[in-house]
C-alpha positions as CSV (number, residue, x, y, z in Angstrom):
1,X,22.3,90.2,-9.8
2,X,22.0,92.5,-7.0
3,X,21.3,92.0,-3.5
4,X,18.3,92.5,-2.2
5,X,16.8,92.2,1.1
6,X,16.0,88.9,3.2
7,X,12.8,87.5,2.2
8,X,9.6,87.9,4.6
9,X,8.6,85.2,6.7
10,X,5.9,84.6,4.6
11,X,7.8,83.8,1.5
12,X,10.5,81.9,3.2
13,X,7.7,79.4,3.9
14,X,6.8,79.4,0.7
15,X,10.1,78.9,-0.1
16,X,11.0,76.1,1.7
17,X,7.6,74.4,1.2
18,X,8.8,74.8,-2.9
19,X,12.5,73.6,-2.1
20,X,11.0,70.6,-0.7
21,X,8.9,70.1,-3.2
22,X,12.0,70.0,-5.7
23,X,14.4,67.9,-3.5
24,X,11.0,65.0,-3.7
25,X,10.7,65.2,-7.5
26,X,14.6,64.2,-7.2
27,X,14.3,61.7,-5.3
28,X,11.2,60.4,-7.1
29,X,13.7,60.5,-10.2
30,X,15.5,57.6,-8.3
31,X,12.9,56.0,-7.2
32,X,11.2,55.6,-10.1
33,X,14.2,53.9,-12.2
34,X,13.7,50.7,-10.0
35,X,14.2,48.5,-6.7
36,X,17.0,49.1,-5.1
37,X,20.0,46.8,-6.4
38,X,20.3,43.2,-4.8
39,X,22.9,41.2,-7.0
40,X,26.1,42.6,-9.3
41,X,24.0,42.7,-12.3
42,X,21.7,44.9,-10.5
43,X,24.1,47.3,-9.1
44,X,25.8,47.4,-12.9
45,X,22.0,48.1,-14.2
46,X,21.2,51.1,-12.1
47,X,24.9,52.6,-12.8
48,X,24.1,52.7,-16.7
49,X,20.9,54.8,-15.5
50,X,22.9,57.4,-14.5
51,X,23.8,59.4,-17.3
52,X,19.8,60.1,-18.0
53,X,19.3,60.7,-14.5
54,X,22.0,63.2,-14.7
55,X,20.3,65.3,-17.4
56,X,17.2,64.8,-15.8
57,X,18.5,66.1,-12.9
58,X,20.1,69.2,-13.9
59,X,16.8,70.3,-16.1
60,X,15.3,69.8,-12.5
61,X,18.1,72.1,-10.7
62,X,17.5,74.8,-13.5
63,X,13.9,75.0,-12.6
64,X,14.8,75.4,-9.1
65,X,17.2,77.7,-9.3
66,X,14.8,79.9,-11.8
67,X,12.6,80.0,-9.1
68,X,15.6,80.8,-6.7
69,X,16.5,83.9,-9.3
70,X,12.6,85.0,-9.0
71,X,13.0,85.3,-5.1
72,X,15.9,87.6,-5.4
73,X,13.7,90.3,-7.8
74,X,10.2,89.6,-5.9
75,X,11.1,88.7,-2.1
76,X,7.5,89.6,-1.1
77,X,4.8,86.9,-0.4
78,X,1.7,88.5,-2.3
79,X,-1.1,86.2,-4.4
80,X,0.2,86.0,-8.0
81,X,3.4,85.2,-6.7
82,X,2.3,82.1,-4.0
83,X,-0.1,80.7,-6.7
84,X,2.2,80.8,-9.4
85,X,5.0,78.9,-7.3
86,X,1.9,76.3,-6.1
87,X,0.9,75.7,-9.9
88,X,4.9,75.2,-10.4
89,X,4.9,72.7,-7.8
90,X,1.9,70.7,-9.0
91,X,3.4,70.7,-12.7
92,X,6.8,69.4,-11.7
93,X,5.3,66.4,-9.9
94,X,3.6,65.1,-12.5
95,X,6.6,66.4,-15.2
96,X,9.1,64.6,-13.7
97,X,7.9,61.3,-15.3
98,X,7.9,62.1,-18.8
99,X,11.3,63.6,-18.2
100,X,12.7,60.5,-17.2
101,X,10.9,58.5,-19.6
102,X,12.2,60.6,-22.2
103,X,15.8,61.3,-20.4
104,X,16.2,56.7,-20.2
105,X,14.7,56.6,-24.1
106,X,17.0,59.6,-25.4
107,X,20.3,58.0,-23.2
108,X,19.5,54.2,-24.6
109,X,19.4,55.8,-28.6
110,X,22.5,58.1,-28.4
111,X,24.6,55.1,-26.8
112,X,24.0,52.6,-29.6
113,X,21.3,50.5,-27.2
114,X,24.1,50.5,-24.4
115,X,22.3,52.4,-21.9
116,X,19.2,51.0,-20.6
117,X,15.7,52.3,-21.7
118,X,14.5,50.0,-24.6
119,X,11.7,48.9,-22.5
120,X,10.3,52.3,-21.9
121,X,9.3,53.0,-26.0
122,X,8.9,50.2,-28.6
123,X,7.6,52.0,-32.0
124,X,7.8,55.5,-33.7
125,X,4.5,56.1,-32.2
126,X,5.6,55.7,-29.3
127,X,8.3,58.0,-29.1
128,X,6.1,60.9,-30.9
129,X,3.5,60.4,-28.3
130,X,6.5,61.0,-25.3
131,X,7.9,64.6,-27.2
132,X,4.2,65.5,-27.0
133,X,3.6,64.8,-23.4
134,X,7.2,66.0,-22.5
135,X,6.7,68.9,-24.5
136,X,3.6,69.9,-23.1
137,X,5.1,70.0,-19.4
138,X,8.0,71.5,-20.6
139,X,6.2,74.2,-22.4
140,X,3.4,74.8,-19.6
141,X,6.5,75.5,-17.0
142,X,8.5,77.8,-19.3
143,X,5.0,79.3,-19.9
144,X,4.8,79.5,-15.8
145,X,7.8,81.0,-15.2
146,X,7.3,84.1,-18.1
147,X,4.2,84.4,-15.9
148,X,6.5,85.1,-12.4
149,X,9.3,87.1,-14.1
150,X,7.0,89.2,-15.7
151,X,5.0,90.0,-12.0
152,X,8.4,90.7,-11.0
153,X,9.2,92.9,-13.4
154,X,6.0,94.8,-12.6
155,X,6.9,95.1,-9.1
156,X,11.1,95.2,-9.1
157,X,12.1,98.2,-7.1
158,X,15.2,99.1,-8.8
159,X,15.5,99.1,-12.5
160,X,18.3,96.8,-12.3
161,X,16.1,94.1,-10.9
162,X,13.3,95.1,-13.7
163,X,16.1,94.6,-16.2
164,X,16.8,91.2,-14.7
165,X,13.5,90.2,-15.2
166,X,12.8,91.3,-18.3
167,X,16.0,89.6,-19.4
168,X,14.7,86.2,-17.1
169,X,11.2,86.5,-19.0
170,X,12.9,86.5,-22.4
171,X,14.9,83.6,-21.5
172,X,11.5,81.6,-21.0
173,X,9.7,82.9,-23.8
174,X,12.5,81.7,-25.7
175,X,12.3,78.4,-24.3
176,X,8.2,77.8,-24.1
177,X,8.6,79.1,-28.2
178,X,10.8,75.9,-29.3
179,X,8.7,73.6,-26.7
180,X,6.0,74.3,-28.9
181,X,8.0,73.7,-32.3
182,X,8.9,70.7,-30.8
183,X,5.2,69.5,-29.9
184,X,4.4,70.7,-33.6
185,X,7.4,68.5,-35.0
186,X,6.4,65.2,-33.5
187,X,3.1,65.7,-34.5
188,X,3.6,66.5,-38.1
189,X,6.6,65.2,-39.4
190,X,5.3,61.5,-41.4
191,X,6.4,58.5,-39.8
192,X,8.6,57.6,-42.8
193,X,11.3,60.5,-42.4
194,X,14.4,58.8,-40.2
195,X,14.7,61.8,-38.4
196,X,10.9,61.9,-37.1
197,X,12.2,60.8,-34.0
198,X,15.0,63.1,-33.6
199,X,14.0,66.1,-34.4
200,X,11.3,66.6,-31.8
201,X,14.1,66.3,-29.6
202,X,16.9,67.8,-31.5
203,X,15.3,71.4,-31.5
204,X,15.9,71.4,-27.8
205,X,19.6,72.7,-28.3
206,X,18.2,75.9,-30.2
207,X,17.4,77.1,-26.6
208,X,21.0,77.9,-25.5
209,X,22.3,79.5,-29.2
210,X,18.8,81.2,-29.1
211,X,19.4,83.1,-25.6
212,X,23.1,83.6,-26.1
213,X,22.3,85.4,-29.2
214,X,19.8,87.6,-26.9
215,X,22.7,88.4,-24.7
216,X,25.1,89.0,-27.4
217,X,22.4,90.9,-29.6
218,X,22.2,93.3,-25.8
219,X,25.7,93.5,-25.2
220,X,26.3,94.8,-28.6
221,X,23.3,97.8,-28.7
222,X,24.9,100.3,-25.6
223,X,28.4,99.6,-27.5
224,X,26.5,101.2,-30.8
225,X,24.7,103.2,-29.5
226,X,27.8,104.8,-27.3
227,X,29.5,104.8,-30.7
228,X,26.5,106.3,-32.4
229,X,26.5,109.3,-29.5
């Protein structure tokens, strides 16, 4: 991505206010997992959290950093841009605890009941209700973020920085697309399959192989059509 020019004084506010925003959404995944330790058995307790915080924490990062990758294309501070980046904020705060609800419940299946988390969801019901609600964040932030990359798009100066966004905009499409199949799984698949609550969150990992099947799919088309010419 090219460099572009520092950001205005206005955005850099609106930068740091968002930054901060971010850094208290990782803290409140701490926070939320407990007291702080006071015996062994504690200490042992919060360790085995950390592999769900850790996955928790990088989705986190990635919707920082998106927001960091907007900045570079749109460095202005204009109205579509500030509310957008305010509406972020509010959705993260109140995303963050499905995700770790969802990160602790995912961590304790995976690992056989080793990990901690099997008070969080006690029936299939349960776990169908969390996809939804995780799935609905999920999907209103990807939805958010096609919503910025495509203003920047409309405003990028160079048509590198139009072809990052529409290449950034994709990316979230792509990813608000199997939110929604995942929202539609949980809901509809019957309570008697075995897999009804793992494919909800299963689909998830379509979201990489779909986008680097974008990239490939654009690599490919200027080597054919050079051929073609």
């Amino acid at each position: 991505m090219s460099a572009t020019a520092p950001p205005h004084r206005g955005s850099g506010r609106v930068d740091a206010f968002v930054d901060a925003a971010f850094a208290f959404c990782m803290t409140l995944l701490v926070v939320a997992g407990g007291a702080l330790p006071q015996t062994i058995d504690d200490l042992m307790a919060a360790l085995l959290r950390i592999p769900a915080f850790g996955v928790a924490f990088a989705l986190l990062a990635l919707f920082w950093w998106s927001h960091h990758q907007f900045r570079q294309l749109h460095d202005r501070d204009d109205g579509p841009g500030l509310l957008l980046s305010l509406i972020i904020v509010f959705v993260v705060m109140i995303y963050v605890y499905p995700l770790r609800l969802l990160g602790e419940s995912t961590a304790h299946y995976l690992s056989g009941r080793l990990l901690p988390g099997s008070e969080l969801v006690h029936s299939v019901d349960d776990m169908r209700v969390l996809y939804v609600v995780y799935g609905a964040g999920f999907v209103v932030l990807a939805g958010l973020y096609v919503l910025l990359f495509r203003h920047a798009t409309r405003n990028a100066q160079t048509d590198e920085a139009r072809r990052d966004g529409i290449d950034a905009t994709v990316c979230w499409s792509i990813s608000a697309s199997i939110g929604c199949l995942s929202i539609a799984l949980a809901l509809l698949l019957p309570r008697s399959n075995p897999w009804s609550t793992a494919f909800p969150g299963m689909v998830y990992m379509l979201i990489p192989a779909l986008i680097g099947l974008y990239f490939a799919r654009k690599a490919r088309t200027p080597l054919v059509s050079a051929a073609a010419e």
